[in-house]
Steps between C-alpha positions, in 0.01 A plus 500: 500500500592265831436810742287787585627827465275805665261544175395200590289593836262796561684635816320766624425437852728195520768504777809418279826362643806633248850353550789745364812520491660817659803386595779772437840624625512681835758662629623391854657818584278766361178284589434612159255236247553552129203536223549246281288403149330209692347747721382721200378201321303310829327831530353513171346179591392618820349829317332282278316269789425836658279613218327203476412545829677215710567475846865408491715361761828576344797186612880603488860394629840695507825283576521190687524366836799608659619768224564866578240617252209268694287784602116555527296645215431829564748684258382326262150596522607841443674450193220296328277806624692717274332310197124474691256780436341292778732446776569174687505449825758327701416285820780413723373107488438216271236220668432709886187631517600837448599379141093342473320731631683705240414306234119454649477877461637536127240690299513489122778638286707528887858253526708470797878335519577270779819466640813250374314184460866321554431631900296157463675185655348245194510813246813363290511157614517243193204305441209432226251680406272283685668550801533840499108517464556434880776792605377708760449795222271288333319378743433887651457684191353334252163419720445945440539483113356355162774540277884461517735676250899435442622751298901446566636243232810614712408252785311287280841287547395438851277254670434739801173549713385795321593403187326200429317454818195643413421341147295207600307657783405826264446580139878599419580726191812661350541874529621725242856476562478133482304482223711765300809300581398170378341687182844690440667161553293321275574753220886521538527137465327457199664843380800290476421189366478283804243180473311440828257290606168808593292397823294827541683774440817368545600247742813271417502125602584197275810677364904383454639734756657807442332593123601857580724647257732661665929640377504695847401480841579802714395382885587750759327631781513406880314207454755293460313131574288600236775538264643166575126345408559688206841400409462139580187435271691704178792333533434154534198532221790442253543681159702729641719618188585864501348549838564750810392567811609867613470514878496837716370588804536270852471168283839670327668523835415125608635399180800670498537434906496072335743619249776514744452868510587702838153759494610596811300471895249749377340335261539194609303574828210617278495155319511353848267736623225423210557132564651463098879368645303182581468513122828456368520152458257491238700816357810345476347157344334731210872662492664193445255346206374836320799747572563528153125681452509749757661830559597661798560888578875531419476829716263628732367853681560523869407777736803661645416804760208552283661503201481214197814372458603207244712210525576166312386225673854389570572785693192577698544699813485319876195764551195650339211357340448368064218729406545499117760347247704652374581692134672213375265226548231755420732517124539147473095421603402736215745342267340176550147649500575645187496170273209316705160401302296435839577693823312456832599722821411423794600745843704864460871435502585704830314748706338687273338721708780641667745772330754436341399114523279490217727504186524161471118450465457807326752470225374129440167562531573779221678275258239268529229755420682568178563140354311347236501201693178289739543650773315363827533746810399305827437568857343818664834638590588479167216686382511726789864609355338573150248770621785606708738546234193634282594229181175385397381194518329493123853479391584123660289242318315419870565631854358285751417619870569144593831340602464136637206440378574601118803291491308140670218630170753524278681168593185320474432435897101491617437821665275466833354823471370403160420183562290591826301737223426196242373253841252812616400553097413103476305514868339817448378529129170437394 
């Protein structure tokens, strides 16, 4: 293999540095932070390193800079605590010394959760993994350990300070959830016939772009720059016979906004707000070249005194926000579904966690679940809406907690995260 996972190391004793990925959807108004299956999943790892007696120093983020969800950690630690028989700790700090002498005191089996590691200045800034061996996380924290863990293949897809930072200053392995998705990856792919080129596990390079088979991309959500990433690379890796793209969610709106569409002040301002307006050239230049392969809501959900409400897009209302699509596009998305070889979904279709918002996701989700189809599910909102609905995920052929970082795996881009784990395997084996 080209890194360490944790049967690697005797770890008993060791002070352990574990980067997750807890990142989940909080609600502004009710101050309210979901449970989500990343959660349930990063505590299973942190379980495990419990057991075998580590001393871990447990690294999060929720949101980003500026973003109405960009809130310290302490939620969170009680939701992972919910899955600990051994409870972790949260400390109000990330490199202080209230956040060391914490870690100094650590006695076996104990773990502790300090706060939003995005609170750092050079946290998210872009540079190499060399580089980042010198952020100021680094350079604090990793003097009080011997090991360093990253168990989010979510954030694998970023080349952040506490991501990859730590890899050549400190024995760096994969956790669980990172191993289990690369495994799970490794096994749907050749499942279905595709011919890769193995480094480790699996780790693509050296390949035409775009091998992915793929009939039908669903890409929704609210992040809509990832989407554009996303629908850039598909469309102009050619082959595109027989093809769609079924958009939902904010990226829906922006698209439709392009369109010539009037989606009203509302939801304009929330494109403005999130900074995606500044996107729309690069919207409307995929419009004009791929229109052809991608299908907008024909109708969509808004809130109305409380109330869901549909409209065709022709006729939508001067107030009141898109939550959902509507019935129609949710007919002519499962029409399409229907006849597709190789599905991939990536973000719920509207808010799914607010009543009555969540037909959209639900229905499709649901038609999905009972296709003979591949079926790919995506992103952790995605999966969040499965355990939400209650549709299992044993009946899609993969559900990923990843979102940005699955699709830059499956498109064939090098992954920091992983790549920071093979330069600490070659430094640090013996």
């Amino acid at each position: 293999m080209e890194y360490f996972t944790i049967d690697d190391f005797n770890l008993k004793g060791k002070t352990v540095i574990v980067r997750i990925d807890v990142n989940t959807y909080y609600d502004t108004s009710s101050k309210k932070l979901f449970d989500s299956p990343r959660i349930k999943a990063h505590s299973k790892t942190i379980k495990e390193l419990q057991e075998k007696g580590a001393k871990l120093v447990v690294l999060a983020h929720q949101g980003r800079r500026g973003d109405e969800d960009f809130i310290g950690l302490e939620k969170h630690a009680e939701l992972i605590n919910k899955y600990l028989d051994k409870q972790i700790e949260f400390v109000d700090d990330i490199v202080g010394e209230k956040a060391k002498k914490k870690i100094r005191e650590l006695n076996d089996g104990e773990a502790i959760l300090l706060d939003n590691v995005r609170f750092l200045d050079d946290e998210t800034k872009e540079k190499s993994i060399e580089e980042h061996a010198n952020s100021t996380i680094v350079k604090e924290l990793a003097p009080l350990a011997n090991y360093f863990v990253l168990d989010g293949f979510s954030i694998a897809h970023r080349s952040h300070a506490s991501v990859v930072g730590f890899s050549t200053v400190l024995p760096s392995m994969a956790g669980r959830v990172m191993e289990n998705e690369l495994n799970a990856l490794s096994r749907a792919f050749f499942d279905f016939g595709e011919k890769f080129r193995i480094i480790g596990t699996l780790l693509i390079h050296d390949l035409p772009r775009f091998q992915l088979k793929w009939d039908v991309f669903i890409l929704a959500g609210a992040k809509v720059d990832d989407c554009l990433k996303v629908m850039e690379r598909l469309l102009k890796s050619g082959n595109l016979e027989m093809k769609k793209i079924l958009l939902g969610g904010l990226i829906a709106n922006l698209f439709l906004h392009c369109s010539g569409i009037d989606i009203n002040d509302d939801n304009r301002k929330v494109l403005q707000d999130m900074g995606y307006l500044q996107l729309e050239d690069r919207a409307r230049r995929i419009l004009e070249n791929y229109k052809y392969y991608i299908i907008m809501p024909e109708d969509v959900a808004i809130e109305i005194d409380g109330n869901r409400v549909e409209f065709d897009v022709s006729n939508i209302p001067e107030k009141g926000l898109i939550l959902d699509v509507g019935r129609k596009t949710i007919e002519k998305f499962k029409d399409v579904l229907k006849d597709a070889k190789y599905i991939i979904v990536k973000g719920p279709l509207g808010m799914y966690e607010k009543q009555p918002f969540s037909i959209g996701t639900k229905e499709i989700l649901e038609t999905l679940s009972n296709l003979k189809s591949f079926r790919l599910i995506g992103g952790g909102d995605t999966s969040t809406a499965l355990e939400v609905f209650g549709i299992p995920q044993e009946k899609f052929s993969y559900v990923s907690l990843a979102g940005g970082a699955l699709i830059d795996y499956l498109s064939g881009k090098e992954l920091p995260g992983i790549k920071a784990l093979e330069l600490s395997y070659r430094k640090f084996k013996v």
